[in-house]
C-alpha positions as CSV (number, residue, x, y, z in Angstrom):
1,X,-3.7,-11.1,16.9
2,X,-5.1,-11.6,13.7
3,X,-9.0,-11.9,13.1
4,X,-11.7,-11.9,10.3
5,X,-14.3,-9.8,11.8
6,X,-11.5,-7.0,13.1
7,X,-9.9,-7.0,10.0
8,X,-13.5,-6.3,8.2
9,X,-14.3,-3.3,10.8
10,X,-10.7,-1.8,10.3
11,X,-10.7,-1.9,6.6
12,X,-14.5,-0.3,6.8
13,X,-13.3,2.5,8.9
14,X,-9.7,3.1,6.9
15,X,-12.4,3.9,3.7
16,X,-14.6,5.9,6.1
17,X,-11.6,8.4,6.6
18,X,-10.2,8.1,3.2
19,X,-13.1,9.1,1.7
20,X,-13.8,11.9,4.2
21,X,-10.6,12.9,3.6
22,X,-10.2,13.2,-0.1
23,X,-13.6,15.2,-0.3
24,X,-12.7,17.7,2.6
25,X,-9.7,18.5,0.5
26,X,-11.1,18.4,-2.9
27,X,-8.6,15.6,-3.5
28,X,-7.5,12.9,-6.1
29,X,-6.8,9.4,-6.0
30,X,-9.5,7.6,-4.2
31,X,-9.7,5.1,-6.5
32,X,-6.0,3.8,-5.8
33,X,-6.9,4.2,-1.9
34,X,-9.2,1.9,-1.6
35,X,-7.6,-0.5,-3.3
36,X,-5.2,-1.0,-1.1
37,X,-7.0,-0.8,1.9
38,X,-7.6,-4.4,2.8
39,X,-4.1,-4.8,2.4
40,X,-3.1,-2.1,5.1
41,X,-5.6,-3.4,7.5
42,X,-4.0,-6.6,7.6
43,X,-0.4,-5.6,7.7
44,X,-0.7,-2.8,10.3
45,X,-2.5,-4.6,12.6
46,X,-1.2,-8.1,11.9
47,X,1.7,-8.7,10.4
48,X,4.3,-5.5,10.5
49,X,6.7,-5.4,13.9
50,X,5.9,-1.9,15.2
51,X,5.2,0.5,18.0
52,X,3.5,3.5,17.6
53,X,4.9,5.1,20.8
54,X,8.2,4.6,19.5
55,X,8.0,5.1,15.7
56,X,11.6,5.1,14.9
57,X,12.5,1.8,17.3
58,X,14.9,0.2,15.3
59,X,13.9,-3.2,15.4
60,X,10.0,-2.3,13.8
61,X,9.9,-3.4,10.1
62,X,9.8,-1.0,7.8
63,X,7.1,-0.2,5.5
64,X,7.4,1.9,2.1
65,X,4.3,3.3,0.2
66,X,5.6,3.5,-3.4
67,X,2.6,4.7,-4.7
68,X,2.5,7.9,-2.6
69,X,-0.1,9.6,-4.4
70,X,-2.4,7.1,-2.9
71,X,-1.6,7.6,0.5
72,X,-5.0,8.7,1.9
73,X,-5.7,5.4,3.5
74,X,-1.7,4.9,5.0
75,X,-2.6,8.2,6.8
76,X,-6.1,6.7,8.0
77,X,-4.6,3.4,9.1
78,X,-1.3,5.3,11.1
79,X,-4.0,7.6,12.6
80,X,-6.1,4.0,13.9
81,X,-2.9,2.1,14.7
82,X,-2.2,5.6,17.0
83,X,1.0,7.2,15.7
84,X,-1.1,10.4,16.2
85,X,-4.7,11.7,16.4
86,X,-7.2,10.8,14.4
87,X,-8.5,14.6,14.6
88,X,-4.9,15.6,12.6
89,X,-6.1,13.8,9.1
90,X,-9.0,17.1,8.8
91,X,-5.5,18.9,8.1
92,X,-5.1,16.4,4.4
93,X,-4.0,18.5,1.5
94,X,-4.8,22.0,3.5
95,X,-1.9,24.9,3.0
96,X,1.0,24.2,5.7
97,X,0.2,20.6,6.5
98,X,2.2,17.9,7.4
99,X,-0.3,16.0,6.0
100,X,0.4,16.2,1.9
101,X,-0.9,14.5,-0.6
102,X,1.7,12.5,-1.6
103,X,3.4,10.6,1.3
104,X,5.6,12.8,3.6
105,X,8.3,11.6,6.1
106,X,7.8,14.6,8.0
107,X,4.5,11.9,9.2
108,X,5.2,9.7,12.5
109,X,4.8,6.2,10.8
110,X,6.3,7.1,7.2
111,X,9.4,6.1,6.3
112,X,10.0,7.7,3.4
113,X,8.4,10.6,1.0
114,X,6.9,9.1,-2.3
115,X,5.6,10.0,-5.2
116,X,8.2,10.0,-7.9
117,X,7.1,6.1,-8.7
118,X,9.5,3.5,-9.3
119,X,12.0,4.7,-5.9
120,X,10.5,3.0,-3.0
121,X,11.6,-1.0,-4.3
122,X,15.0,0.4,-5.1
123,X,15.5,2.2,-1.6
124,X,13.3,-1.1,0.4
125,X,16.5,-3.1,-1.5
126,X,19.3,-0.7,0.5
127,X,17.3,-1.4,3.5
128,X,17.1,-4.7,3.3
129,X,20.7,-5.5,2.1
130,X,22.2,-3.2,5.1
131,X,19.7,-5.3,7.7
132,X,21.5,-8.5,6.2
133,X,24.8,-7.1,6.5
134,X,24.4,-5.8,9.8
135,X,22.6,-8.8,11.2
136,X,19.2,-7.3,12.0
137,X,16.3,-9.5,11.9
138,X,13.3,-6.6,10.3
139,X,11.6,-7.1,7.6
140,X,11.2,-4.8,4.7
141,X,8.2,-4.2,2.9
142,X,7.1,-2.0,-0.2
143,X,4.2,-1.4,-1.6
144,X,3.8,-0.7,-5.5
145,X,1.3,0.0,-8.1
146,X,0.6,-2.2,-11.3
147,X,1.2,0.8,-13.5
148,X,4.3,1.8,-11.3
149,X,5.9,-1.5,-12.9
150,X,6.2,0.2,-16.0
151,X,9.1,2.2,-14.4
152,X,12.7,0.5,-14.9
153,X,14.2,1.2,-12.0
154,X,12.0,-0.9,-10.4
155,X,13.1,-4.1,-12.6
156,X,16.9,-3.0,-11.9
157,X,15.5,-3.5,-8.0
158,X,13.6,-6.9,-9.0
159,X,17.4,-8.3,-10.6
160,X,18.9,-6.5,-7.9
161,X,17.5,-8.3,-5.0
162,X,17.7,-12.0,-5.6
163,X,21.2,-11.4,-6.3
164,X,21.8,-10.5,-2.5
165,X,19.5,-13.1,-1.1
166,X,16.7,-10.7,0.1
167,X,14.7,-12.5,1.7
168,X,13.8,-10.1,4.6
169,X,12.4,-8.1,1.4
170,X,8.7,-8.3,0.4
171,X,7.1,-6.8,-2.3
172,X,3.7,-6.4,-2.6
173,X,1.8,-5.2,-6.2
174,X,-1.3,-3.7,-5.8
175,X,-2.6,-5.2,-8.9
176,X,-6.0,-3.3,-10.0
177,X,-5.6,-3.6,-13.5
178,X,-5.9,0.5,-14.0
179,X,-3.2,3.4,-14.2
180,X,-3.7,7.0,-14.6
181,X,-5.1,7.5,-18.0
182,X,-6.5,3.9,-18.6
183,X,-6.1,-0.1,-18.0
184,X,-3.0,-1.3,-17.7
185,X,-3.3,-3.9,-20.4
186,X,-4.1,-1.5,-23.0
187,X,-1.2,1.1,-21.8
188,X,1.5,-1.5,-21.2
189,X,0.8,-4.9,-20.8
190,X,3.0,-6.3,-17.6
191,X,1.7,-9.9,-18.2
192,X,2.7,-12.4,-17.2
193,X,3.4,-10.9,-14.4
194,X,4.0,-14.6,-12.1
195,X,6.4,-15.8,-14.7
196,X,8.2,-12.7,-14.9
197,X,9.1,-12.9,-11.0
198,X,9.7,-16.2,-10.9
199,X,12.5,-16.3,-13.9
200,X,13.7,-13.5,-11.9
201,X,14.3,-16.0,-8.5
202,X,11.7,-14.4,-6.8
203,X,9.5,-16.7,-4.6
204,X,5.8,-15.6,-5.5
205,X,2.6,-15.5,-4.0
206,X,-0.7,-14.6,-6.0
207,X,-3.7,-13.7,-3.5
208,X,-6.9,-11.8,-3.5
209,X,-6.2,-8.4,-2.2
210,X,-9.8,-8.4,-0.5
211,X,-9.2,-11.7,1.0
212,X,-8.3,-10.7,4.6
213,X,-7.7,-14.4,5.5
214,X,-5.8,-14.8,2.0
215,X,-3.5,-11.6,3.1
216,X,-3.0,-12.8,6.1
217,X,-2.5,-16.3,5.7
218,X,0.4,-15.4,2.6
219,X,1.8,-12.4,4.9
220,X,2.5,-14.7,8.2
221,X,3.7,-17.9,6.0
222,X,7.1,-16.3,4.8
223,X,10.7,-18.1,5.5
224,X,14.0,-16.8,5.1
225,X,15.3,-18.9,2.0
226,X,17.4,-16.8,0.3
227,X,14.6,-15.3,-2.2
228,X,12.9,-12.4,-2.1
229,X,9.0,-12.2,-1.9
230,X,6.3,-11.3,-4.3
231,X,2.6,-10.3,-3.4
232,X,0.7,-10.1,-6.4
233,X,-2.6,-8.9,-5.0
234,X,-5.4,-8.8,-7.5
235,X,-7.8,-5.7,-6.1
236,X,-10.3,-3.3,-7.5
237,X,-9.8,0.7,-8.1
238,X,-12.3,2.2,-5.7
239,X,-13.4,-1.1,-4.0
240,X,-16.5,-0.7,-1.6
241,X,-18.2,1.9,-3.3
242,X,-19.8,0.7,-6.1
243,X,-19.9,3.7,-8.4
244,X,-16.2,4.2,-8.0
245,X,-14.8,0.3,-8.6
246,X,-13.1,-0.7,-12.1
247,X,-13.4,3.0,-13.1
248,X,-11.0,5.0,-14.8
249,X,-12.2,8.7,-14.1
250,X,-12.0,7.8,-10.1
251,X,-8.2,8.3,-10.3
252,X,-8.0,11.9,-10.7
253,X,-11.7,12.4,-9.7
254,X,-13.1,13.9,-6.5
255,X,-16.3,13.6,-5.1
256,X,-18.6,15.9,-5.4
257,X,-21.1,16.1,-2.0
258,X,-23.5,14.0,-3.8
259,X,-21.0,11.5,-4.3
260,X,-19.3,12.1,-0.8
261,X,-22.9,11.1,0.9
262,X,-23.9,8.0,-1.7
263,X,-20.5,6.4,-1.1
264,X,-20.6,7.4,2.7
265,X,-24.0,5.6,2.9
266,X,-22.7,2.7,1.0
267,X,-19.8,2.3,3.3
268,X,-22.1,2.7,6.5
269,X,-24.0,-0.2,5.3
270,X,-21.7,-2.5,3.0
């Protein structure tokens, strides 16, 4: 059951581990984990048909990270919604871990490995289309970067999908504006993005990708009407700690133990 101050507490303690994580291992791409936190707070404890005792139950929806690099906080938020330990995420990025830093199947909870960008929309589509076909009533839902668009497999997957009536397909773009070497605007302009989706027969939805109740409300309103969904959720690179948000560097950047304690006191007292 879906509520404000829960969704708040989650999304506070998926950054907590995130950014635990990423400095224990001397890791990358904190920026694009935070980002997307919000968003994984609400749909993992919310929105996505699951069961953690029984990961691969064949009814759950399915959930694809297409921006694998990031996957930090889907490790911290399958750790809270107990497909294993919370203790196992010390392991991140060490030699001989399960837990790599690009998403990894071999993970209870992850449905695919990632981080060749522009696969996971493509592969959601195969899901989704064999569901229909075989009269299964999960949802699908993938996850994708703003600079990830830039990929064209992923508008072959965008044509592909209205074509087959997928509308147990959601897409959801984790818009914050910045890819790896700079903004997105300035790299490759995707604008305008709504239009784009909607010549394409897509049925979009363009929230706040901090707004719990805004996820939540646009997550639990969908209808099967032939079209495919669109999420265009407008975040920040590095949201809750201050120094990190809107900023280039923190996609490749890790924290140095300065850093680590500044941002840990920030998100101890947000």
């Amino acid at each position: 059951m879906y509520s404000l101050e829960n969704a708040r507490i989650l999304s506070q303690k998926i950054r907590e581990l995130t950014l635990e994580m990423i400095y224990k291992a001397k890791a990358s791409h904190i920026g694009g984990a935070l980002s997307m936190t919000d968003l994984l707070a609400v749909l993992y404890f919310s929105i996505l048909k699951i069961d953690s005792s029984n990961p691969n139950w064949e009814q759950r929806d399915r959930f694809l990270l297409s921006k694998g690099h990031a996957c930090a906080s889907l490790y911290a938020t399958l750790a809270l919604r107990n497909f294993f330990p919370i203790s196992l995420l010390q392991e991140y990025g060490s030699n001989g871990t399960l837990f790599t830093s690009h998403t990894s199947s071999q993970i209870p909870g992850v449905e695919l490995s990632t981080g060749s960008l522009g696969h996971a929309l493509s592969i959601g589509c195969g899901i989704a289309l064999a569901a229909k076909r075989q009269e299964k009533h999960h949802n699908t839902y993938v996850l994708v970067s703003d600079g990830e668009l830039d990929e064209g497999s992923n508008w072959e997957a965008v044509l592909f999908a209205p074509q087959h009536e997928l509308d147990n397909l959601v897409l959801i773009v984790d818009y914050n504006k910045i890819q790896s070497l700079g903004f997105v605007e300035q790299i490759l302009n995707i604008e305008p993005l709504v239009d784009k989706f909607e010549a394409f027969n897509w049925e979009v939805f363009e929230i706040d990708g901090h707004n719990h109740d805004q996820i939540y409300d646009t997550l639990s309103s969908f209808k099967r009407n032939a079209k495919p969904k669109v999420v265009i959720a407008h975040t920040i690179k590095g949201k809750g700690i201050d120094f990190m948000e809107n900023k280039v560097l923190w996609h490749y950047k890790s924290p140095t133990e300065k850093e680590f304690n500044e941002a840990n006191q920030q998100l101890m007292n947000p």
